[in-house]
C-alpha positions in Angstrom: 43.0 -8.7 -335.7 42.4 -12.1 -337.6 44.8 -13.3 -339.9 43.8 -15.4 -342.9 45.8 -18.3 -344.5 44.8 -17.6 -348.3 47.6 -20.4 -349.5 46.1 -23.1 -350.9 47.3 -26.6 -349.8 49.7 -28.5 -351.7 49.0 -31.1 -353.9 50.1 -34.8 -353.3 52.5 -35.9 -355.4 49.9 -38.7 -356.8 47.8 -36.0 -357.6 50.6 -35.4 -360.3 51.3 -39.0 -361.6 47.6 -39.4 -361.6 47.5 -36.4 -364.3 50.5 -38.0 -366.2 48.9 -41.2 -366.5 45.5 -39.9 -367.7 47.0 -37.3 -370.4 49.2 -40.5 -371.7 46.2 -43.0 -371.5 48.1 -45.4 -369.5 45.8 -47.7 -367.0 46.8 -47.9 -363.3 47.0 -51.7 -363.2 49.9 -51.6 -366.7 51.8 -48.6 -364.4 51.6 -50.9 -360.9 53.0 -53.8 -363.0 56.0 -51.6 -364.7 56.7 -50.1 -361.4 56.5 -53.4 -359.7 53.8 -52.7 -357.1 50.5 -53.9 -356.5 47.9 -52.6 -357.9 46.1 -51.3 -354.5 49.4 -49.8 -353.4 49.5 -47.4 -356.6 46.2 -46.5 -356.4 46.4 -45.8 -352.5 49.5 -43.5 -354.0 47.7 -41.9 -356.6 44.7 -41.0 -354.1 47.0 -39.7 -351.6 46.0 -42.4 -349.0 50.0 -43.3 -349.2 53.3 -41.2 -349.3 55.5 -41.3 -352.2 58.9 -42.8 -351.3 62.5 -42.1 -352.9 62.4 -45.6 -354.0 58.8 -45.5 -355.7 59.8 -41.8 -357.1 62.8 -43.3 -358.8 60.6 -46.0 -360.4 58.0 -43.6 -361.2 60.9 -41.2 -362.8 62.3 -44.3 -364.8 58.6 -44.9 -366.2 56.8 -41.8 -366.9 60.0 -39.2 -367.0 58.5 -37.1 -364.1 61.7 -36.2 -362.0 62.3 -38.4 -358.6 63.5 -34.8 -356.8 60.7 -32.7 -358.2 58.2 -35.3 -356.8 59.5 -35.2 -353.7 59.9 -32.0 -353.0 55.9 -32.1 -354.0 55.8 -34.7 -351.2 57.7 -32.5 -348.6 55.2 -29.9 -349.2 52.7 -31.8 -348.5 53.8 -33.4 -345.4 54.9 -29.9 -344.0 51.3 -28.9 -344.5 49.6 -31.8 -342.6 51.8 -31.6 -340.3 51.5 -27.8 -339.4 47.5 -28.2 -339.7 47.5 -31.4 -337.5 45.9 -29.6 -334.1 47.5 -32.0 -331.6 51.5 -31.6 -333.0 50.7 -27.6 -332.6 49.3 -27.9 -329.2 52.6 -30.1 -328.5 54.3 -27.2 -330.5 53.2 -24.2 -328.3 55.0 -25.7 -324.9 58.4 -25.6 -326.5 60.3 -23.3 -325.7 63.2 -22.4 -327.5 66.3 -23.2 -326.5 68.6 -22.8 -329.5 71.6 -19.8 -329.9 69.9 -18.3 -332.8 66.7 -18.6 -334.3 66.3 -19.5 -338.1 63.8 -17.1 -339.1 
């Protein structure tokens, strides 16, 4: 029988700031310069073409007020998901065999 994966995929964290940004009317270029990053590596950010790090989700938390730990839980999501959708790590995945006492399941 075929099993379906109905979950959607998890947002990117950017996806988030990008929201917060555009409900407070605040420009990309005035955020990059608060946060102290360039303007391309915010945008890269907010497109999810870069991860969110604990040290830009800090910055981003002193800024805007979004929590640092809620946004990167949002970013864990996330890279669990690639990850377990990225063909070649589950091909790499399906020769392990496990070896531990008990499994965590």
């Amino acid at each position: 029988m075929t099993q379906f994966d109905f979950s959607a995929a998890p947002i990117h964290p950017g996806e988030v700031i990008k929201d917060e940004i555009g409900y407070n009317k605040i420009t990309q270029r005035s955020l990059a310069k608060e946060l102290g990053l360039s303007y391309s590596a915010l945008n890269e950010l907010l497109n999810a073409h870069r991860p969110l790090t604990t040290s830009t989700a800090l910055l981003v938390e002193a800024a805007l007020g979004l929590r640092a730990d809620i946004l990167m839980r949002i970013q864990l999501k996330y890279n669990l998901y690639q990850a377990r959708h990225n063909s070649q790590l589950s091909k790499q995945i399906e020769h392990i065999k496990y070896i531990g006492t008990t499994p965590w399941q």
